[in-house]
mmCIF file of the C-alpha atoms, coordinates in Angstrom:
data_MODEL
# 
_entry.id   MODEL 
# 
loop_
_atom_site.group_PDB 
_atom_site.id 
_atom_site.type_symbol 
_atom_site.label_atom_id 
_atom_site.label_alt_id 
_atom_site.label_comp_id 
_atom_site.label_asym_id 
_atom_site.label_entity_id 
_atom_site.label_seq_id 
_atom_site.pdbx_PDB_ins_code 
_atom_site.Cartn_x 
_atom_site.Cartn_y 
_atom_site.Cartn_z 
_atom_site.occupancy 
_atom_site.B_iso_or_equiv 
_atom_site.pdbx_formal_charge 
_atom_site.auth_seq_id 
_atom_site.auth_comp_id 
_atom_site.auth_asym_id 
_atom_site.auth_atom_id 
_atom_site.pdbx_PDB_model_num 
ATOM 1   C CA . UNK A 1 1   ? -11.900 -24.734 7.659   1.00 0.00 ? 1   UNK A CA 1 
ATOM 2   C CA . UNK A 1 2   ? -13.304 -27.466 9.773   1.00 0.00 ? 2   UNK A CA 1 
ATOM 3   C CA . UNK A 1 3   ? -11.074 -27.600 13.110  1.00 0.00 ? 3   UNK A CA 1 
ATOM 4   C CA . UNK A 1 4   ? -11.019 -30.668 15.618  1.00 0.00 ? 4   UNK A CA 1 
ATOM 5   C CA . UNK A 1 5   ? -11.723 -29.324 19.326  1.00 0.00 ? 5   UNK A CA 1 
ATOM 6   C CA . UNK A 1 6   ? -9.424  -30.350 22.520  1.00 0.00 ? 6   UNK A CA 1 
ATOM 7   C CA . UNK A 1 7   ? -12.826 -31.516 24.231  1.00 0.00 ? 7   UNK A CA 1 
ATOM 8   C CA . UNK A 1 8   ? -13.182 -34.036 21.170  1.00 0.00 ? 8   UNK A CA 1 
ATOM 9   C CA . UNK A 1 9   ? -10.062 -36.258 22.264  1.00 0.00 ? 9   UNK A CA 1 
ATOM 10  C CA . UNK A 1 10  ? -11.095 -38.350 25.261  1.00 0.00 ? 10  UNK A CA 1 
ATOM 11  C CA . UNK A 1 11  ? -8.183  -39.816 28.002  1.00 0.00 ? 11  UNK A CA 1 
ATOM 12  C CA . UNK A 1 12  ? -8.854  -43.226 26.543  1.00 0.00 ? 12  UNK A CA 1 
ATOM 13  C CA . UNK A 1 13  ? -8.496  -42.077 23.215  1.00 0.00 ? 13  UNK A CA 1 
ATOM 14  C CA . UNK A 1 14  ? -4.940  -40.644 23.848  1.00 0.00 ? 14  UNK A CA 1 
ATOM 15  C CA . UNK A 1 15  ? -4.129  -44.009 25.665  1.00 0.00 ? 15  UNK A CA 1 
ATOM 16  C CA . UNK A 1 16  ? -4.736  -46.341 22.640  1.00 0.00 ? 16  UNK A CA 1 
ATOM 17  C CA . UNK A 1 17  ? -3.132  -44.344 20.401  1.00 0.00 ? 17  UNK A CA 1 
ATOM 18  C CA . UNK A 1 18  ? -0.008  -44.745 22.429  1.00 0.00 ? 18  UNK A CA 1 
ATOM 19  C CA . UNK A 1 19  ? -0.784  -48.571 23.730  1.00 0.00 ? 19  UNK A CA 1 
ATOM 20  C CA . UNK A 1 20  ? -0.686  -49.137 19.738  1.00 0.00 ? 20  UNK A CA 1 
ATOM 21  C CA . UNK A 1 21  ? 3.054   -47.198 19.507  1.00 0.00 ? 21  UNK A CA 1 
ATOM 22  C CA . UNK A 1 22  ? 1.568   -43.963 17.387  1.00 0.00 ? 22  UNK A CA 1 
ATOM 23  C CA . UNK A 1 23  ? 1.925   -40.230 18.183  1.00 0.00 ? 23  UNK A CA 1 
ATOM 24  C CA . UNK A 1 24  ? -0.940  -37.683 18.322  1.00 0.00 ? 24  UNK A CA 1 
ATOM 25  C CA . UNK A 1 25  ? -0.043  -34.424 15.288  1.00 0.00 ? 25  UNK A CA 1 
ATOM 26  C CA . UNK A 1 26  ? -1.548  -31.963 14.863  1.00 0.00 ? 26  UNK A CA 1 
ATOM 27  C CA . UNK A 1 27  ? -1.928  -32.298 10.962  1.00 0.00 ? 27  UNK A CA 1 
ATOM 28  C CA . UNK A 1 28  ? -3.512  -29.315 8.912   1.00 0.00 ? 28  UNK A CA 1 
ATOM 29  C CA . UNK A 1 29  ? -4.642  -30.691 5.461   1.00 0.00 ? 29  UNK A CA 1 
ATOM 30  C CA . UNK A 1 30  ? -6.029  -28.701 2.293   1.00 0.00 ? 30  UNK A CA 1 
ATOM 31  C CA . UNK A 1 31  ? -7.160  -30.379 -1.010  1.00 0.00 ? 31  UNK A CA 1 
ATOM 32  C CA . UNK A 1 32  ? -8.306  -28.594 -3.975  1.00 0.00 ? 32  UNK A CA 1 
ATOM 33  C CA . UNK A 1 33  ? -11.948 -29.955 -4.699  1.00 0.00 ? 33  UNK A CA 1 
ATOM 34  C CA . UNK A 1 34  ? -12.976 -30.749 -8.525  1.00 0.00 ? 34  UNK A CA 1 
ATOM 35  C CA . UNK A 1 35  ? -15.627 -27.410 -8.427  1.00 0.00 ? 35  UNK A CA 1 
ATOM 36  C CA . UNK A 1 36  ? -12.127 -25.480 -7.735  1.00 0.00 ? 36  UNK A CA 1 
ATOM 37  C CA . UNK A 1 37  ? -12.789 -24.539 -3.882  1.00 0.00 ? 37  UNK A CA 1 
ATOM 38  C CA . UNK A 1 38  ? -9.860  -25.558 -1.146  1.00 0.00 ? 38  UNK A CA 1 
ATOM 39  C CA . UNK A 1 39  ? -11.149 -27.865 1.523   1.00 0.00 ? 39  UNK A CA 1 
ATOM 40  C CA . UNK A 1 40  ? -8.954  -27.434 4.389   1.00 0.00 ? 40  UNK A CA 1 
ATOM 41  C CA . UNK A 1 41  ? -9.128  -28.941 8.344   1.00 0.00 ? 41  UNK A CA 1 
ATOM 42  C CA . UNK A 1 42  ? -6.913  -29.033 11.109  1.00 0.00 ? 42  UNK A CA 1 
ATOM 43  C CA . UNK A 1 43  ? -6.925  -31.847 13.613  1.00 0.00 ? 43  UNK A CA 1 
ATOM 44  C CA . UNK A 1 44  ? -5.238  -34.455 16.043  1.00 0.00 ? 44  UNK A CA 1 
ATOM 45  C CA . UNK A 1 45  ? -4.389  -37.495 13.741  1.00 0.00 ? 45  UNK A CA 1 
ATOM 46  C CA . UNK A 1 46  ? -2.440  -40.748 15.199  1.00 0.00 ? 46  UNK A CA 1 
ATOM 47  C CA . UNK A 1 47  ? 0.796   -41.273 13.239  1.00 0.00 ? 47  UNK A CA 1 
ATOM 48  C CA . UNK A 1 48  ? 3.056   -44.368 12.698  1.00 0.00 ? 48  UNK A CA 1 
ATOM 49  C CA . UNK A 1 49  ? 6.468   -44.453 13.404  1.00 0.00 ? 49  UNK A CA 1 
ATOM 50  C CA . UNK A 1 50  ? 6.731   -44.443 9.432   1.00 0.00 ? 50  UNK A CA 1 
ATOM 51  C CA . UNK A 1 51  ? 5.519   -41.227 8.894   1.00 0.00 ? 51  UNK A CA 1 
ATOM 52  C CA . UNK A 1 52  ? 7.867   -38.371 9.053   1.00 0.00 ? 52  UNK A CA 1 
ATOM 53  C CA . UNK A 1 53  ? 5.649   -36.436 11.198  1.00 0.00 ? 53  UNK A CA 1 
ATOM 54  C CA . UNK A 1 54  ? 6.097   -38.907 13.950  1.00 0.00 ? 54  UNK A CA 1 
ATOM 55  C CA . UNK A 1 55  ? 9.514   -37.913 14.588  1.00 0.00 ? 55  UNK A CA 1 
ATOM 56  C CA . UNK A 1 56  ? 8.655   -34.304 14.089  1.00 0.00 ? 56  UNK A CA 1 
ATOM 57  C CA . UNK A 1 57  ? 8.686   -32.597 17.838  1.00 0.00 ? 57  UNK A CA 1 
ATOM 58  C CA . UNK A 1 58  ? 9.335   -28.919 19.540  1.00 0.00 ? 58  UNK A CA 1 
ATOM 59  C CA . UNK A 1 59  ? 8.936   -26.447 17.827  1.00 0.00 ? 59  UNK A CA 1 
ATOM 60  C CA . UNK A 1 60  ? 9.887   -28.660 14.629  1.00 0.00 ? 60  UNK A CA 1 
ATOM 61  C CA . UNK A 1 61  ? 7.678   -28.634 11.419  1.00 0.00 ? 61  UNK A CA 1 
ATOM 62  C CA . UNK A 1 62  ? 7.226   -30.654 8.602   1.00 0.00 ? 62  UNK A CA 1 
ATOM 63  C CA . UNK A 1 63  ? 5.154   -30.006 5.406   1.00 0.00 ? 63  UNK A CA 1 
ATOM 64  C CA . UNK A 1 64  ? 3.993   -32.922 3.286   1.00 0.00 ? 64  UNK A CA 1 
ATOM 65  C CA . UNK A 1 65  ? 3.177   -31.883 -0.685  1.00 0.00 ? 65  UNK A CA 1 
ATOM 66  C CA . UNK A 1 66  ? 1.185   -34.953 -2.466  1.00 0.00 ? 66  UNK A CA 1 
ATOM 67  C CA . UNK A 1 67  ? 1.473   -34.404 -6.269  1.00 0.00 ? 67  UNK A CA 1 
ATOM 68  C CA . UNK A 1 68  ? 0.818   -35.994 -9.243  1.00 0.00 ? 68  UNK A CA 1 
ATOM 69  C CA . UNK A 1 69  ? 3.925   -36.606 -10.832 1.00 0.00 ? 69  UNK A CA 1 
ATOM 70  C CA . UNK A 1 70  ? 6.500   -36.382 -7.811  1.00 0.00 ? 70  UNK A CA 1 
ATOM 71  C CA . UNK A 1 71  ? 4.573   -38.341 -5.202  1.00 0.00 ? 71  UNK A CA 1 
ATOM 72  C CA . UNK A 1 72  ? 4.960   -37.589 -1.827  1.00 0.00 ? 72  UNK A CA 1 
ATOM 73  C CA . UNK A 1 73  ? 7.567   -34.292 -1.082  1.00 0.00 ? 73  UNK A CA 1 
ATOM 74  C CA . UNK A 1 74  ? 8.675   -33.829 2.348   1.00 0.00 ? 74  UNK A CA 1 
ATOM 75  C CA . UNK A 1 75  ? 9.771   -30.661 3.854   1.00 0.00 ? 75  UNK A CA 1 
ATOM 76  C CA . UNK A 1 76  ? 11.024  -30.551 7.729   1.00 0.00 ? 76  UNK A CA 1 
ATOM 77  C CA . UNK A 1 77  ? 11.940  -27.300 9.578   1.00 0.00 ? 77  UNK A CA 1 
ATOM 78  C CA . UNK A 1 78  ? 14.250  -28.616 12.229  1.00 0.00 ? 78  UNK A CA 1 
ATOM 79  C CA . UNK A 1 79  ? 13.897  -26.103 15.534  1.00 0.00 ? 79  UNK A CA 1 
ATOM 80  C CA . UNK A 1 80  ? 11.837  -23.412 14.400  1.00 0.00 ? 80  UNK A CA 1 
ATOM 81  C CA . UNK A 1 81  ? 12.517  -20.283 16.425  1.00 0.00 ? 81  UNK A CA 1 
ATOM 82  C CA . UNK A 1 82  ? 10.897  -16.791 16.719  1.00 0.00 ? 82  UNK A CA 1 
ATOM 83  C CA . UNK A 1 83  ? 12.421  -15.134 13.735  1.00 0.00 ? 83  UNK A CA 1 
ATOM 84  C CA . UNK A 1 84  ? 11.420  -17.922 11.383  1.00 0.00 ? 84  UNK A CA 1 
ATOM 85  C CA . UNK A 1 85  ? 7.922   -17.658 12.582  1.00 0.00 ? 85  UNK A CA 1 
ATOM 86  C CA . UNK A 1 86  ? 7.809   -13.942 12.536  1.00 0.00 ? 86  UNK A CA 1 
ATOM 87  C CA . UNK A 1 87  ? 8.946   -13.882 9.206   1.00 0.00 ? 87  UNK A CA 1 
ATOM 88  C CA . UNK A 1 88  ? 5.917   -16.726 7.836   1.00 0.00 ? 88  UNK A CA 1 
ATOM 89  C CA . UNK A 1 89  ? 3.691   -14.158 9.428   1.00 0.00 ? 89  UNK A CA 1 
ATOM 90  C CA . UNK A 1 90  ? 4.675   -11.098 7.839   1.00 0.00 ? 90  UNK A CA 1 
ATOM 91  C CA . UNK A 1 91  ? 4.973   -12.545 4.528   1.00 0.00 ? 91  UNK A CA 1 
ATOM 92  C CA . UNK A 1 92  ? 1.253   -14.694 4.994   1.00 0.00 ? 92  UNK A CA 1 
ATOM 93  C CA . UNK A 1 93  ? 0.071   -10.739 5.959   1.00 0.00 ? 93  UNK A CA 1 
ATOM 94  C CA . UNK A 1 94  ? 1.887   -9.346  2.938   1.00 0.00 ? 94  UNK A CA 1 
ATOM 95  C CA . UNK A 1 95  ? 0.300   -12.085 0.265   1.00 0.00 ? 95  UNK A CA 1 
ATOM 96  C CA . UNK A 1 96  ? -3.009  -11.200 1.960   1.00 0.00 ? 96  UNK A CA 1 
ATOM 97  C CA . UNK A 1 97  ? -2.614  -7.626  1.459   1.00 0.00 ? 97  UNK A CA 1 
ATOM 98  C CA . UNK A 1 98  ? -1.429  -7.897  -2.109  1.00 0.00 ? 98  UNK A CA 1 
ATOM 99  C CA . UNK A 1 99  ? -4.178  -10.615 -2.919  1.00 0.00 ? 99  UNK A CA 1 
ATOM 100 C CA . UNK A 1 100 ? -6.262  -7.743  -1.608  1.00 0.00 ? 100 UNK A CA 1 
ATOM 101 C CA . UNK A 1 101 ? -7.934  -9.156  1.185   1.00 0.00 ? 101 UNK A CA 1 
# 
């Protein structure tokens, strides 16, 4: 997983992207690559007021699913609080467990 670092993102950087009206995200992406191996990042991408994630804030998610047939699929978590992410951990460390990792 290839992560963008804080010290990558300059002042000025963070200034343009809000001169030009678009948020910073933090946007994790994973694509399936045609030898069958995930490629998967995380970093701070400027988004338009047209993407969903740009009204996404707090402790808000949203999950973006591009597929073939469907297109885009949006899903937002409005307010996220401790016992939603408590329970995405357990079951992320159950699935591990089972997968036997």
């Amino acid at each position: 997983v290839s992560i963008c670092r804080k010290q990558d993102i300059r002042p000025d950087d963070i200034e343009k992207v809000t001169y030009y009206g678009r948020r910073l995200r933090l946007v994790g992406e994973a694509r399936l690559v045609e030898d069958g191996t995930v490629r998967a990042q995380v970093s701070l991408e400027p988004v338009r007021s047209q993407d969903p994630m740009y009204w996404v804030s707090g402790t808000s998610s949203c999950l973006i699913l591009e597929t073939e047939l469907a297109g885009a699929v949006e899903i937002v978590e409005r307010d996220g609080q401790l016992t939603q992410t408590a329970y995405a951990v357990y079951a992320d460390l159950l699935s591990r467990r089972r997968a036997g990792a």
